[in-house]
C-alpha positions as CSV (number, residue, x, y, z in Angstrom):
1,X,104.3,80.4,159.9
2,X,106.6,79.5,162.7
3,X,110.2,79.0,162.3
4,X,110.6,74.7,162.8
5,X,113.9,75.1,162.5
6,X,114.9,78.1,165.6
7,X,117.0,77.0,168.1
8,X,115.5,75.9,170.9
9,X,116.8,76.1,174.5
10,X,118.4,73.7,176.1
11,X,121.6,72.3,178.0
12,X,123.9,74.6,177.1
13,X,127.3,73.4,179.5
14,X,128.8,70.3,179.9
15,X,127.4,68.3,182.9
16,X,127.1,65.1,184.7
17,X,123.1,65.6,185.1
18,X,120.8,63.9,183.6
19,X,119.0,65.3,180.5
20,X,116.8,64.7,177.6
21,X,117.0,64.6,174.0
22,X,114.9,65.7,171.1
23,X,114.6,64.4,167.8
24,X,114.8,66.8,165.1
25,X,113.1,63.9,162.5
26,X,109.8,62.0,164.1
27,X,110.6,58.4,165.8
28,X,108.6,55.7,165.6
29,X,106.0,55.8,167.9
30,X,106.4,53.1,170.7
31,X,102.9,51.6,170.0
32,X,104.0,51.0,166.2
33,X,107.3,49.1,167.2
34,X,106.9,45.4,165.6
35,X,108.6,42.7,167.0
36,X,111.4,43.2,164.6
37,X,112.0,46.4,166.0
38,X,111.9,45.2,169.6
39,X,114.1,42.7,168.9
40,X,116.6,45.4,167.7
41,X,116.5,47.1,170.8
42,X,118.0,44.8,172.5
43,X,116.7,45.8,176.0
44,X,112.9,46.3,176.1
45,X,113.4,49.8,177.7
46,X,114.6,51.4,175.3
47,X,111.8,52.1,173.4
48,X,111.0,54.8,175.6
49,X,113.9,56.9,174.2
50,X,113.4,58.8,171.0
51,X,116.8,58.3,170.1
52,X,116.3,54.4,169.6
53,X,112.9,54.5,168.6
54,X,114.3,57.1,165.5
55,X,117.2,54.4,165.3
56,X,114.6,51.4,164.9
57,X,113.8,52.9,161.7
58,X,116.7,50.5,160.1
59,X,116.7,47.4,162.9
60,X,119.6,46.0,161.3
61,X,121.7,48.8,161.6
62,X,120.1,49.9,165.2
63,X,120.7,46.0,166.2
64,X,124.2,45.9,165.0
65,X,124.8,49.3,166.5
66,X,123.8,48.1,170.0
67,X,125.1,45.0,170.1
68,X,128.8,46.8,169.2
69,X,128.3,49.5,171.9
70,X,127.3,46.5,174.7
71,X,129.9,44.4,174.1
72,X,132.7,47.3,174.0
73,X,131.1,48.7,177.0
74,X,129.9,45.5,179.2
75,X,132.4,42.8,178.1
76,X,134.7,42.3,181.0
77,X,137.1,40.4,179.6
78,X,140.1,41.9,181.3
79,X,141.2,45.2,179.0
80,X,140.4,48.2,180.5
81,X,138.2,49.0,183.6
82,X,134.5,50.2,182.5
83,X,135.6,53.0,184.1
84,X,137.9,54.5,181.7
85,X,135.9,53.2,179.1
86,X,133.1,55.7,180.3
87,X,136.0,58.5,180.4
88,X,136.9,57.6,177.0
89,X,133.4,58.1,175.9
90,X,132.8,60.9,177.4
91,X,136.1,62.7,176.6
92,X,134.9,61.8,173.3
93,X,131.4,63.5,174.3
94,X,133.1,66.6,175.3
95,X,135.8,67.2,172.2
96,X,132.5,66.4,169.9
97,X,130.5,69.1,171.8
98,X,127.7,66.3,172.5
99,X,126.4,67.4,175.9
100,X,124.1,64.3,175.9
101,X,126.4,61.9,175.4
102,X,129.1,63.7,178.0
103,X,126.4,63.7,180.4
104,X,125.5,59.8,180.5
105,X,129.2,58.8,179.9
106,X,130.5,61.3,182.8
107,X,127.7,60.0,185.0
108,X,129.2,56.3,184.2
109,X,132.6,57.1,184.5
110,X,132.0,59.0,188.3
111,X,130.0,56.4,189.1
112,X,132.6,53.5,188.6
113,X,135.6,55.4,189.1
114,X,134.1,57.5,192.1
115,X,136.3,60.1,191.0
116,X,133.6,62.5,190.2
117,X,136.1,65.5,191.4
118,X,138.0,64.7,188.2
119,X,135.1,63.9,185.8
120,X,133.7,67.0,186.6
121,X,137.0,68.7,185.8
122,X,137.1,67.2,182.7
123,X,133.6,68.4,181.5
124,X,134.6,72.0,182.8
125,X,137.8,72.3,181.8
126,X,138.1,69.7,178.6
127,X,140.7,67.3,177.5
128,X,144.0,69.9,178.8
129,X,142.6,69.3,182.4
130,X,145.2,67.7,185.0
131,X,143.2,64.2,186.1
132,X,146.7,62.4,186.8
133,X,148.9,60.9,184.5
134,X,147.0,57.5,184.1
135,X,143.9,59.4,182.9
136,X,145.6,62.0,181.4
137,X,147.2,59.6,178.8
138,X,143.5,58.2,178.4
139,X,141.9,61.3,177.5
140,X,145.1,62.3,175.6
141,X,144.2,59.1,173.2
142,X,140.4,59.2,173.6
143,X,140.9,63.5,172.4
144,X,143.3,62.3,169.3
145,X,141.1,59.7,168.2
146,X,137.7,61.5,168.3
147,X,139.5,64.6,166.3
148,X,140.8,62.4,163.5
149,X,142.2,59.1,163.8
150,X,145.1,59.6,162.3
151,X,146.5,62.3,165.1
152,X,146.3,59.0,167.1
153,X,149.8,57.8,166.9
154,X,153.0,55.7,168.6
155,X,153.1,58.1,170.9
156,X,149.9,57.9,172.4
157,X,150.2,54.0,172.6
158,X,153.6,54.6,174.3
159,X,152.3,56.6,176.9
160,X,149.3,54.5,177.7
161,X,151.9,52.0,178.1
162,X,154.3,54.2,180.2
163,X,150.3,54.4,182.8
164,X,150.4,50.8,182.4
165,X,147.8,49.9,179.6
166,X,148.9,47.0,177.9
167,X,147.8,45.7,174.8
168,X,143.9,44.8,175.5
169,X,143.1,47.8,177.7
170,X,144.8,49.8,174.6
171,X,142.2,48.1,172.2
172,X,139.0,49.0,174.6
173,X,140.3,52.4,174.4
174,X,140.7,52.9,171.1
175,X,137.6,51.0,170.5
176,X,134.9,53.4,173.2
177,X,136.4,56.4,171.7
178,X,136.1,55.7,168.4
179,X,132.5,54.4,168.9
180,X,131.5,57.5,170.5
181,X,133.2,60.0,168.4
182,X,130.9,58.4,165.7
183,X,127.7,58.1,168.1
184,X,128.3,61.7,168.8
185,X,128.2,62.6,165.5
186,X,125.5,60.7,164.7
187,X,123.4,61.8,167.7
188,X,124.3,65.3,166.9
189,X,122.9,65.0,163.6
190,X,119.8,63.8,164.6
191,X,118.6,65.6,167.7
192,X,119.7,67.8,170.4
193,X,120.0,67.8,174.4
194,X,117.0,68.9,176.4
C-alpha cells in the first residue's frame, strides 16, 4: 500500500510566482456547494480553489473569515497603503514558512508598491533584509507579531512612528500580520504549495 502520507514535491523557495495548493483532507466538490456555501464565499470564484471549497465546510466560520481578511485588506479608509499591507502579509508568509501565502502576498505587495527589487529581497533574504527604513520598521513589526505577539512591543510602535506611521496605519499593520500569521498557520495545516 502506498505511503498517502510521503512528501510530495513541490515549491520548495520562496517566490513571487504563482503556485497551487493541495489539500491534504478532501474539499467539497464545487458541484456540491449549496447556496449557503456560495454565499460564504463571498466572491463566486473562489470555489475553484480547494482551499475555500475545504473552508466552506463550516460557512460561518469561512464567511467570517473572508469578510475579516477583505475588509483589512480592501478597506481604504486612510491607514496604511495596500501596499504595505501585502508586505506585512507576506513577511508574515515568509517567518511562517508558508510559500503559498508569500507568493500571492509578495505578488500584491510588487504589484502596488512596484518595488519588486525589494519584495524579492525579502523572500530571499527574509525579514534581516535592507528594504529602507520605512519598510524595514514594517517588516520589523509584521516579523515580531507573526513570531509571538507579545515580542511586539513600544519599540516597534515607536519606530513605525519614527517612518511616519501614525496611529491607523499602525492598526492595519498590526491587523494583516496578525491575520496572516494565523492564515498561514491554518493553511499550513491543511495543505501544501504545489
Amino acid at each position: 500500500m502506498p505511503d498517502t502520507h510521503a512528501p510530495r514535491p513541490g515549491p520548495n523557495v520562496f517566490t513571487r510566482a504563482q503556485l497551487g495548493w493541495e489539500p491534504w483532507l478532501e474539499p467539497l466538490d464545487e458541484a456540491a456547494l449549496t447556496p449557503r456555501h456560495l454565499e460564504a464565499l463571498i466572491e463566486a470564484a473562489r470555489a475553484k480553489s480547494p482551499y475555500f471549497r475545504l473552508l466552506a465546510r463550516d460557512p460561518d466560520a469561512l464567511e467570517h473569515r473572508t469578510r475579516t481578511d477583505k475588509d483589512i485588506f480592501l478597506n481604504a479608509d486612510g491607514g496604511l497603503p495596500r501596499a504595505e499591507r501585502e508586505l506585512a502579509a507576506a513577511v508574515a508568509s515568509r517567518v511562517n514558512g508558508c510559500i503559498y501565502c508569500a507568493s500571492v502576498h509578495a505578488r500584491l505587495a510588487a504589484t502596488y508598491s512596484k518595488r519588486e527589487a525589494d519584495v524579492d529581497r525579502l523572500l530571499a533574504e527574509g525579514p534581516a533584509a535592507d528594504l529602507g527604513e520605512r519598510w524595514n520598521a514594517i517588516v520589523a513589526a509584521a516579523a515580531a507579531l507573526t513570531a509571538t505577539p507579545i515580542a511586539f512591543d513600544a519599540t516597534h510602535v515607536a519606530r513605525l512612528r519614527v517612518a511616519g506611521l501614525d496611529d491607523l496605519a499602525i492598526a492595519d499593520l498590526v491587523q494583516a500580520a496578525s491575520f496572516f500569521a494565523w492564515a498561514n498557520r491554518l493553511m499550513l495545516s491543511l495543505g501544501e504549495a504545489a
